[in-house]
N, C-alpha and C positions, 0 to 999 in steps of 0.2 A: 209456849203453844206447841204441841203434839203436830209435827205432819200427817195427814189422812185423806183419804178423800173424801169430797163432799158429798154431804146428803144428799138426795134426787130431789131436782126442785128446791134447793133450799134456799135463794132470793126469790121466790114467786110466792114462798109461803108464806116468808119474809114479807110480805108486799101485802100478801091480804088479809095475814093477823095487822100489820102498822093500818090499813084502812077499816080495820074494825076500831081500832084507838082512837084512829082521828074521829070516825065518826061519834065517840062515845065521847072523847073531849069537847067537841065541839057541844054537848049538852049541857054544859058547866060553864059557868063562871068562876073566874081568878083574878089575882092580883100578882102582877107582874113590877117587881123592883129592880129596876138598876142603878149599880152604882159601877164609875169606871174611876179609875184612881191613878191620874201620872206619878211615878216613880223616880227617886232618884237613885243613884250607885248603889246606897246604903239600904234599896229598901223603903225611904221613909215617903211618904204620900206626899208629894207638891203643892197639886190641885184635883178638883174631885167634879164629878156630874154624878148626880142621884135625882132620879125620879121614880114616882109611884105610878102606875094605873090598874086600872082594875079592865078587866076583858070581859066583853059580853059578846055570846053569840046569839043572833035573832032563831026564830023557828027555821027560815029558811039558810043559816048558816052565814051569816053575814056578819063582821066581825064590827065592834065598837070597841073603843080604847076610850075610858075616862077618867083625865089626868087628875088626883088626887093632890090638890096641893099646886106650888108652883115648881119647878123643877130646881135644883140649888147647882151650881155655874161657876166654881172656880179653876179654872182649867187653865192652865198657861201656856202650855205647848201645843196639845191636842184638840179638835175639835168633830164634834159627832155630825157628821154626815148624813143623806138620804139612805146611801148605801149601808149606814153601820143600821140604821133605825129599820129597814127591811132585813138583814142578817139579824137583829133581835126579834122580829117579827116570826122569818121564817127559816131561815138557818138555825142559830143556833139550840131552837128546838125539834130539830128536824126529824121529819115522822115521812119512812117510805112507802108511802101508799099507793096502790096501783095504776094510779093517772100521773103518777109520773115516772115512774119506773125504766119505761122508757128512754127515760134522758141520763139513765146511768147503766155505766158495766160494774159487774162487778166478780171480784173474785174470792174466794172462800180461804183462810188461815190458820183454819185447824181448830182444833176447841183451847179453853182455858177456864178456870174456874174465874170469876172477879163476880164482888161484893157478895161473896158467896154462893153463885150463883152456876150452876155448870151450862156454861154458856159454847155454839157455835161464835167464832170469828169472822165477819163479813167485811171486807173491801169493797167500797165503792167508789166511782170516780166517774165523770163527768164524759160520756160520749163526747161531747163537742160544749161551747158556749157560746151563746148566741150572746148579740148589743143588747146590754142591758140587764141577762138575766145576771141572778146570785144563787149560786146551788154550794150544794155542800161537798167534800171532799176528802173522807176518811175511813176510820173504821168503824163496824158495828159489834156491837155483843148482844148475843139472841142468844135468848133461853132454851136451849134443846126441849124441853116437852110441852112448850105450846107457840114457840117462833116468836114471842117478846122480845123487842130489843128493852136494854134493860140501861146499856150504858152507850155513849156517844164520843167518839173522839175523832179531832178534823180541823178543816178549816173553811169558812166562806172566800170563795173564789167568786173573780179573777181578784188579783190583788191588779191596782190600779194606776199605773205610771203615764204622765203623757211629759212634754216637754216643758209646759207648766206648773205641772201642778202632780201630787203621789196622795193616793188614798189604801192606805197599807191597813191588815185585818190581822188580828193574831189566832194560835189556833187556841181551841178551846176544851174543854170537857160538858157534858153534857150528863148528869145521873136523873135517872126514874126511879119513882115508888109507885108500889102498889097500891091502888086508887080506886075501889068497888070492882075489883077484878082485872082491871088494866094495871097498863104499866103507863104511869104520865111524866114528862119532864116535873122538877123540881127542883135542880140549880141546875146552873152552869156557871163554869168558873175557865178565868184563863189570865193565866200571869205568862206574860211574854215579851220581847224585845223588837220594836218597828225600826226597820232600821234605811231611815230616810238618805234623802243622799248626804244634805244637809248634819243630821245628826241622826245618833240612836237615840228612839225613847221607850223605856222599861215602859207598861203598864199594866195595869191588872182588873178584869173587867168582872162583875158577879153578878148575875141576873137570878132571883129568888121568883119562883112560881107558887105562890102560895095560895089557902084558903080556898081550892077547888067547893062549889057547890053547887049541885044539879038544879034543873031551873025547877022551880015550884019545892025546894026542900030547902031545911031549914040547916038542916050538916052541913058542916068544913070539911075539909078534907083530912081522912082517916087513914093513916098509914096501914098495911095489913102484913103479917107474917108472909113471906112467902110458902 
């Protein structure tokens, strides 16, 4: 990344191209897959959680999750939480939109080109955290010629320790494709090490967004050239 300074305004524009997306995704329905995979030393898959659903938003933007199937559950060590099923919900396809803006600072990292893209660098990071919320915690990559974030890398926060009990979150990546002119999540991936007090455990999480289709049309979703 190139030291420079920052554009003028540029998380605010940031802010209100991410809320022209959200409000264009939320016109669609997808199908959201996860699958998380514990790890041993080597690498090799332990136990596994995969499920399917499909996401609908109503007209007034309300969101439905319909579970495809049953979920499949062999997990030995790990197990998914409230907290991880709201980080898949709303972290890790995180879109900064200007109602929440607010609740982040951020700071600018120069440019770099990634997935071929000539993209600004944005830091963001969490004003403060309140009981209960999950925000996100990293960097952005925007598109210099029309403020698209394009890529996402970070983590959901807070990670969660009490004298009881540790609910640990690994960080993640997060890649967009072009989507009828937007830029929409379409994976995220994150292979990383939870490191309990008890023990470390490797794992590797992948959530696929796929099959984007606007309500009343009969298309899937169409990758486009940039």
């Amino acid at each position: 990344m190139l030291a420079q300074e920052a554009p003028p305004g540029l998380a605010r524009k940031v802010a209100h191209r991410e809320s022209l997306t959200q409000a264009e995704r939320n016109q669609y329905a997808y199908r959201q897959t996860v699958r998380l995979q514990e790890l041993d030393n080597r690498g090799s898959a332990q136990g596994e959680y995969r499920e399917v659903r499909d996401i609908i938003f109503s007209p007034e933007h309300e969101r439905t999750e319909q579970a495809i199937g049953a979920p499949k559950i062999t997990l030995k060590h790990l197990m998914l939480t409230e907290e991880d099923f709201r980080d898949i919900r709303d972290v890790q396809p995180f879109i900064l939109t200007d109602d929440v803006m607010f609740i982040y600072e951020s700071k600018f990292r120069g440019d770099e080109v990634v997935d071929g893209q000539d993209c600004w660098v944005l830091q963001v990071h969490p004003r403060q955290i309140l009981d209960k919320q999950r925000l996100f915690d990293g960097m952005l990559w925007v598109k210099k010629d029309d403020y698209s974030v394009v890529r996402s890398e970070g983590q959901a926060v807070p990670q969660i320790r009490t004298a009881t009990s540790e609910n640990l979150f690994p960080r993640f990546t997060t890649i967009r494709h072009l989507v009828n002119g937007f830029w929409f999540p379409t994976m995220t991936d994150a292979d990383d090490t939870l490191y309990f007090k008890h023990a470390a455990q490797r794992e590797r999480l992948t959530i696929h967004y796929s099959d984007y289709k606007r309500f009343g049309a009969d298309s899937s979703i169409s990758f486009e050239k940039p």
